[in-house]
PAVONU-356829 format. One record per residue: x, y, z of N, C-alpha, C in turn; residue in three letters; residue number from 1. Coordinates in Angstrom, 1 decimal, always signed. Layout:
# PAVONU-356829
PT    n_xx    n_yy    n_zz   ca_xx   ca_yy   ca_zz    c_xx    c_yy    c_zz  rest   nr
PT       X       Y       Z       X       Y       Z       X       Y       Z   ALA  NUM
...
***
This chain:
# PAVONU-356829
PT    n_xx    n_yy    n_zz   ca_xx   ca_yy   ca_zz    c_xx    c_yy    c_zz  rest   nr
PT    +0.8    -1.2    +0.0    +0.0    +0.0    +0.0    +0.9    +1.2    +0.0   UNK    1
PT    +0.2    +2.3    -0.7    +1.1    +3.4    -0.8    +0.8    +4.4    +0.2   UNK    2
PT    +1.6    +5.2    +1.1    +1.6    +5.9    +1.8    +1.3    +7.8    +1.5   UNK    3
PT    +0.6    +8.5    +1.6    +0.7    +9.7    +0.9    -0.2   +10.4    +2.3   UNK    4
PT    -0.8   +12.1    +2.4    -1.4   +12.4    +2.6    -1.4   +13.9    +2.1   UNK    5
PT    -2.9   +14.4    +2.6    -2.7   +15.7    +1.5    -2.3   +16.9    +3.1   UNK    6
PT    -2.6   +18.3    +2.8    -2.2   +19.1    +3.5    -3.4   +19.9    +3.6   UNK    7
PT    -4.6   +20.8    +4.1    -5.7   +21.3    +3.2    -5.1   +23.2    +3.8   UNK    8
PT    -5.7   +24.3    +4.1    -5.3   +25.6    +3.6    -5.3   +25.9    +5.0   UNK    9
PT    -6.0   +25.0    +5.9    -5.6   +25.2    +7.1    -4.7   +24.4    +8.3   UNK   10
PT    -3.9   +23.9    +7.2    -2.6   +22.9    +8.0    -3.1   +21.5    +8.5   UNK   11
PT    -4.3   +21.5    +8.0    -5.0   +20.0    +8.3    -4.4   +19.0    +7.7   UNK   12
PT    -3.6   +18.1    +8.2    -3.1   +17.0    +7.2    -4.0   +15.2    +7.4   UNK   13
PT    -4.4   +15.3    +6.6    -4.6   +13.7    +6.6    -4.3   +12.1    +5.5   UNK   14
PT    -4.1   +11.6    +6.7    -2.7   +10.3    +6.0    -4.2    +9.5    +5.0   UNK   15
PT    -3.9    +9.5    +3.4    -4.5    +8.5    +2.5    -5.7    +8.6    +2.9   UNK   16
PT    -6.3    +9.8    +2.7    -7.6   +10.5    +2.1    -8.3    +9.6    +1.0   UNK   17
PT    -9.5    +9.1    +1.3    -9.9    +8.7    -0.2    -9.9    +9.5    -1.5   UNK   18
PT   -10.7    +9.1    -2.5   -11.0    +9.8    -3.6   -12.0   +10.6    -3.8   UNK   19
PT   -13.4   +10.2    -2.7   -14.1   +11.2    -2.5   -13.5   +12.5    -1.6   UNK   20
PT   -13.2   +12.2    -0.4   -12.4   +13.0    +0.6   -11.5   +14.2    -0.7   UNK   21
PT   -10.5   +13.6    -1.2    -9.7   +14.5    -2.3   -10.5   +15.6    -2.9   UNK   22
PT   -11.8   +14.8    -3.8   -12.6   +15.8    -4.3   -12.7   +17.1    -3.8   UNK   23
PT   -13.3   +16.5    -2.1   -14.0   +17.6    -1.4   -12.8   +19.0    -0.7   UNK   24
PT   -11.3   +18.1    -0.6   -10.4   +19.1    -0.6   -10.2   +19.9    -1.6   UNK   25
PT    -9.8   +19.6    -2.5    -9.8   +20.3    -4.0   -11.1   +21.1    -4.2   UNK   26
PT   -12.2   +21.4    -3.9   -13.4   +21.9    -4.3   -13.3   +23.0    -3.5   UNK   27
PT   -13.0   +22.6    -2.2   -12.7   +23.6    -1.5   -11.9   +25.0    -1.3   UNK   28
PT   -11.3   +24.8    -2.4   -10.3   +25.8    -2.9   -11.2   +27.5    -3.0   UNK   29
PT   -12.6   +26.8    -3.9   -13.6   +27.4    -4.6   -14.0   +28.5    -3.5   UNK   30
PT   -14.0   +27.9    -2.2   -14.5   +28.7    -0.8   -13.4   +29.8    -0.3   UNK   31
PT   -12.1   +29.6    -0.7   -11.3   +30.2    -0.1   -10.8   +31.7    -0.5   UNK   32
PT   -10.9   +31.9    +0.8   -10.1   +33.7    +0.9    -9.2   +33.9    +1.0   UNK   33
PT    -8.5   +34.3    -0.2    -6.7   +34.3    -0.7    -6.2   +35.1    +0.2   UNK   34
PT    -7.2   +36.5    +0.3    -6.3   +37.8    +1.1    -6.4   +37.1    +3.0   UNK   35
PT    -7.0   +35.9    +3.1    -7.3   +35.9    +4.9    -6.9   +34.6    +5.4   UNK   36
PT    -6.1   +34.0    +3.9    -5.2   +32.9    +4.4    -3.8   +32.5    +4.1   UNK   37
PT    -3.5   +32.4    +5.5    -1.6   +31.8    +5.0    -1.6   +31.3    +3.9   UNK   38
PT    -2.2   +30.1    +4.0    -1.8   +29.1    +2.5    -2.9   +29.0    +1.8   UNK   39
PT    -3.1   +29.6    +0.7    -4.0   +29.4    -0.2    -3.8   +28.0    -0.8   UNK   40
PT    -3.4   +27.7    -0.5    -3.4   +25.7    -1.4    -3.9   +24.4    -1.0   UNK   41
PT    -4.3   +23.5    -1.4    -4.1   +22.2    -0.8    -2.9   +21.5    -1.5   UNK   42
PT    -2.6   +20.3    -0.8    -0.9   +19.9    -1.4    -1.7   +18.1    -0.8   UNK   43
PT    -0.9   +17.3    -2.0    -1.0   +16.2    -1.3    +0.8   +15.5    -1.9   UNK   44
PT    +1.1   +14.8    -1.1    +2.6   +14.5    -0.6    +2.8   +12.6    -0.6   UNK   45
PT    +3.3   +12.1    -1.8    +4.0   +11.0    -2.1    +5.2   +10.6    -1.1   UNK   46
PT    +4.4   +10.0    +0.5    +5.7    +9.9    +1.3    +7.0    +9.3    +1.0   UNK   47
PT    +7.0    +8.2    +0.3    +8.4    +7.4    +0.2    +8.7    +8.1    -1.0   UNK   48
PT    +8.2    +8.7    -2.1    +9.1    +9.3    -2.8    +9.6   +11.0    -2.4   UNK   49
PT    +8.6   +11.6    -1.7    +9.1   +12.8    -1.3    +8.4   +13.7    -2.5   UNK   50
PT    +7.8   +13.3    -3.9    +7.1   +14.1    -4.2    +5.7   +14.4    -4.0   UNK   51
PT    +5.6   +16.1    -4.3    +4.4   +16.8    -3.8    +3.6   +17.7    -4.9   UNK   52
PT    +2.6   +17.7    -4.8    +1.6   +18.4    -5.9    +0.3   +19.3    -5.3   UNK   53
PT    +0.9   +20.7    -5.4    +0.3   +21.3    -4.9    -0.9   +22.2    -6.0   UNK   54
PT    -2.4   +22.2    -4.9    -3.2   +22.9    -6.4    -4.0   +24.1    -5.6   UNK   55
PT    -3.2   +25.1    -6.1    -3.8   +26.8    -5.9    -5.4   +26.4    -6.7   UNK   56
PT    -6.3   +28.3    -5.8    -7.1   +28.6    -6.4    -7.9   +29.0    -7.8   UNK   57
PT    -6.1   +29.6    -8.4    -6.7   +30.0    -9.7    -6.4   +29.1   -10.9   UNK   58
PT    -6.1   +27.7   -10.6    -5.9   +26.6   -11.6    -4.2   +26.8   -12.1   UNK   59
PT    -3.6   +26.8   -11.1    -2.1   +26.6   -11.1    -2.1   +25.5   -10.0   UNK   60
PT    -0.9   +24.3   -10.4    -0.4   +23.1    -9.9    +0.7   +23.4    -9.5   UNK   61
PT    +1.7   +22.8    -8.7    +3.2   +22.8    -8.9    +3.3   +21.5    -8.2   UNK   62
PT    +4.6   +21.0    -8.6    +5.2   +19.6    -8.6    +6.6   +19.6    -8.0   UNK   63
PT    +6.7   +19.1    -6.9    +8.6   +19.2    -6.5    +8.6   +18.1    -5.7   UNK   64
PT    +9.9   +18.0    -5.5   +10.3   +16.8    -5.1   +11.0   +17.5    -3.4   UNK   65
PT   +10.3   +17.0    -2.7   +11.0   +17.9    -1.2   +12.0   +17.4    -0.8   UNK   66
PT   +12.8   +15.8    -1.2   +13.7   +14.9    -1.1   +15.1   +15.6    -2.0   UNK   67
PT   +14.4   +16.6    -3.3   +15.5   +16.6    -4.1   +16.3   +18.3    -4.1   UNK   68
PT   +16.7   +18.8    -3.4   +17.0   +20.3    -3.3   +17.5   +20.9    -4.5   UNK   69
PT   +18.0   +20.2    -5.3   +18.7   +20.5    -6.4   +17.8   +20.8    -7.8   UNK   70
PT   +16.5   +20.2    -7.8   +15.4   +20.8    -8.9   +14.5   +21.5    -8.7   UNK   71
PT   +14.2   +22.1    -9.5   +13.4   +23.4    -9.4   +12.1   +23.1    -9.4   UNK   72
PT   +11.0   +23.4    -8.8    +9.8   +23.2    -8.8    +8.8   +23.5   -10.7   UNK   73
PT    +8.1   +22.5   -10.3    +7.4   +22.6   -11.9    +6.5   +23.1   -11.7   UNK   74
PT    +5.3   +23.7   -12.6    +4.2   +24.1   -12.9    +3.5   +24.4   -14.5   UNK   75
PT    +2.2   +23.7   -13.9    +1.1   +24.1   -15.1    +0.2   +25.1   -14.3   UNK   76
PT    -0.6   +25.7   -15.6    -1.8   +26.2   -15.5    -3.0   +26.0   -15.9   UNK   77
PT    -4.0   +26.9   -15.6    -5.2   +26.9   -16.2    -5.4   +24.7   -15.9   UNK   78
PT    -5.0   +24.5   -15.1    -5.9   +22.7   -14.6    -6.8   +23.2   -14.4   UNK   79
PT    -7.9   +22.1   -14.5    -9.2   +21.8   -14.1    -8.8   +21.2   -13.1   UNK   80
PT   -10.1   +20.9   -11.9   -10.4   +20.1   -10.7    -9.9   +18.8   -11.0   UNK   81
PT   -10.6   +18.9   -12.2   -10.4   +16.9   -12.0    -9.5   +16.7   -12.5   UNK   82
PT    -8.9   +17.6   -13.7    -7.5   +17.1   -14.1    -6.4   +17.1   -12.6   UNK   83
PT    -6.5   +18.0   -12.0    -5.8   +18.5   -10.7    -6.5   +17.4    -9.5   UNK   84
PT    -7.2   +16.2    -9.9    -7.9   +15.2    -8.7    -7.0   +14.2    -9.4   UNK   85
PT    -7.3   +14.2   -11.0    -6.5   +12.5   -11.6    -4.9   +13.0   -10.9   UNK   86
PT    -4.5   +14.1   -11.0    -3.0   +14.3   -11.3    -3.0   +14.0    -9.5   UNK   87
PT    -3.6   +13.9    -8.5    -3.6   +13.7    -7.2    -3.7   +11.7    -6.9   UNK   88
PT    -4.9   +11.5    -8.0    -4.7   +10.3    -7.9    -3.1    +9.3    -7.9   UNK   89
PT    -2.6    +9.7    -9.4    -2.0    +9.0    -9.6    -0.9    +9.2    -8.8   UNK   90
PT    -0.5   +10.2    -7.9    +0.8   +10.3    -7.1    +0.3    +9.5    -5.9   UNK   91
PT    -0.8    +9.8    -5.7    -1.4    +8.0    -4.4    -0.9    +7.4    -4.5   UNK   92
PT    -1.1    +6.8    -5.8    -0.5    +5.7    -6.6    +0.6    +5.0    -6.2   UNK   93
PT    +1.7    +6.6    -6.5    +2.9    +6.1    -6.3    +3.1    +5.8    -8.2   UNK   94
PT    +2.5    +6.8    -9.2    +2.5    +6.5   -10.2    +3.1    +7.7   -10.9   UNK   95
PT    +4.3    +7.8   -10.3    +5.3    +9.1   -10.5    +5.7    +9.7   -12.1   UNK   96
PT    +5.7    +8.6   -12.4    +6.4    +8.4   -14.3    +5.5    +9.3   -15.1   UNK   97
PT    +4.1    +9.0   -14.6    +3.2    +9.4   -15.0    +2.6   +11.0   -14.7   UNK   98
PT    +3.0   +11.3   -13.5    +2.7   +12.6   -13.4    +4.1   +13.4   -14.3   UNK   99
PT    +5.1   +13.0   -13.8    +6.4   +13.5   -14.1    +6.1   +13.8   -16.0   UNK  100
PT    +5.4   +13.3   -16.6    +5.5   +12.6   -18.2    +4.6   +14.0   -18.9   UNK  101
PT    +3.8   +14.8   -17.6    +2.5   +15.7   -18.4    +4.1   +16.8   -18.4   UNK  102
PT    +3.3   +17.7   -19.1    +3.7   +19.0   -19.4    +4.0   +20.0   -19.0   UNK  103
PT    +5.4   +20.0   -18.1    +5.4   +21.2   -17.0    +6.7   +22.3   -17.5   UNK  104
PT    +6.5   +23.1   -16.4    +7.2   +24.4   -17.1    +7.9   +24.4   -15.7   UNK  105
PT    +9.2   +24.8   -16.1    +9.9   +25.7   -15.2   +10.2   +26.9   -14.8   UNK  106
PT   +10.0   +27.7   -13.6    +9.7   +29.0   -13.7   +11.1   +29.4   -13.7   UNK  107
PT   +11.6   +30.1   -14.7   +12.8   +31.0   -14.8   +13.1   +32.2   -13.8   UNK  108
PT   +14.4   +32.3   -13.3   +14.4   +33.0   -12.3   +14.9   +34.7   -12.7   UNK  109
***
């Protein structure tokens, strides 16, 4: 079994959240007040590998590896929920190849 858990905007973490549970984190984005919260995001966290996928309000993702200091964090835009639920699924998974394989950008410094 794969080990993960997500993080939600108010530091709530819970270990291997279902797939309904995910939804309802992710949806919740919809509710949130950017200017009256620390962390605008939910994040869910691939423990043994150390990667993490974080999904903002305005349909921005980002992807880093917290194990690897040396790469730079990735990001898409404009996701949807559910694309931004499958892309949660599959790091449950532990189905890294697969997230790693979509289309990310690196932000230039």
């Amino acid at each position: 079994m794969e080990l993960y858990h997500t993080t939600d905007a108010d530091g709530i973490t819970e270990i291997n959240p279902s797939e309904a549970r995910m939804r309802e984190l992710l949806d919740e984005l919809d509710d949130i007040d950017i200017t009256e919260t620390a962390h605008p995001d939910v994040s869910l966290i691939h423990d043994f590998s150390g990667w993490m996928l974080t999904v903002y309000p305005r349909g921005i993702i980002s992807l880093e590896n917290l194990d690897q200091n040396d790469e730079a964090p990735r990001f898409m835009k404009g996701v949807s929920r559910k694309a931004s639920l499958e892309l949660w699924l599959e790091l449950a998974r532990g189905e890294i190849h697969k997230v790693n394989a979509r289309n990310w950008q690196i932000q230039e410094a």
